[in-house]
N, C-alpha and C positions, 0 to 999 in steps of 0.2 A: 504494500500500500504506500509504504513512504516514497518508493522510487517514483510510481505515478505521481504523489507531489512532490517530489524533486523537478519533476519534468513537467509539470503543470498539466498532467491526462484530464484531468475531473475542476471543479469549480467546489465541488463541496465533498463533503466526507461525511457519510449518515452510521450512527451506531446507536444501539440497543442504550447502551448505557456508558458512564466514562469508563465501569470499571473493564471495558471491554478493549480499551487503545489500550493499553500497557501492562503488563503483568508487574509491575512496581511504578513505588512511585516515581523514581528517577525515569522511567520509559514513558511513562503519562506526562511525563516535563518535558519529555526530548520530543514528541508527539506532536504535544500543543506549540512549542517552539517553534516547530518544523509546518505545520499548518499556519502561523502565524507570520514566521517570513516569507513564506511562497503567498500568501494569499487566500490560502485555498479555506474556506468556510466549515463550519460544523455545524451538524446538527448530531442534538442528545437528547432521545425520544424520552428517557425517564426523567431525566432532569431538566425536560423541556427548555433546552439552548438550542437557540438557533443564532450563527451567528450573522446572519443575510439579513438579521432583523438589528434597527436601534440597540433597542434592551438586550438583545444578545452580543453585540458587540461590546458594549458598557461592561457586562458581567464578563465576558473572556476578558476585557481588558483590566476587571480586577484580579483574573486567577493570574494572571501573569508578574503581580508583585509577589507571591510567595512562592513562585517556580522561582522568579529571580533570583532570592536570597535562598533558596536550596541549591541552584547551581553553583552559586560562589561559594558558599560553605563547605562542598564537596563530600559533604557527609548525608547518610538517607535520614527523613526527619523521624528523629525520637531517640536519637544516636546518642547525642550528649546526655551526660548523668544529670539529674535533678542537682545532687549535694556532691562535693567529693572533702574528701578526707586527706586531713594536714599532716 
C-alpha cells in the first residue's frame, strides 16, 4: 500500500479502522506521515475520519503533534519509567 502512495496510485486510503494501518504504534506514525507528505487522504470508517473533509483535516492535523514528539524521542510510547531510582 505505501509504494502506491509513494507513487501517488490512489487519492485516498479507506480502512476499517486505525488499528488496521500498522501493527504498532511506531508503523501507524510512519503511515500517517507517509499519507500526509504525499497527499494522499484517509478515511476511518470507525472513527469516522475522513480527511477530504474540513473536520477531518483539523483532527489528522492534530494527530500529527504526538506522532511528532514520538519520532524524535525514538522511543515506543510508555517506554520511559514513571519514577527511577537514585
Amino acid at each position: 500500500m505505501l509504494k502506491g502512495v509513494a507513487r501517488k496510485d490512489f487519492d485516498i486510503v479507506a480502512s476499517w479502522s486505525v488499528d488496521r494501518l500498522g501493527r504498532s504504534l511506531i508503523d501507524l506514525v510512519n503511515v500517517l506521515q507517509e499519507l500526509y507528505s504525499t497527499g494522499v487522504d484517509l478515511y476511518l470508517h470507525q472513527q469516522v475520519i475522513n480527511t477530504t473533509t474540513p473536520a477531518g483535516k483539523a483532527l489528522f492535523g492534530t494527530m500529527g503533534g504526538p506522532t511528532h514528539i514520538l519520532q524524535r524521542s525514538g522511543q515506543p510510547r510508555g517506554a520511559t519509567p514513571l519514577s527511577t531510582k537514585s
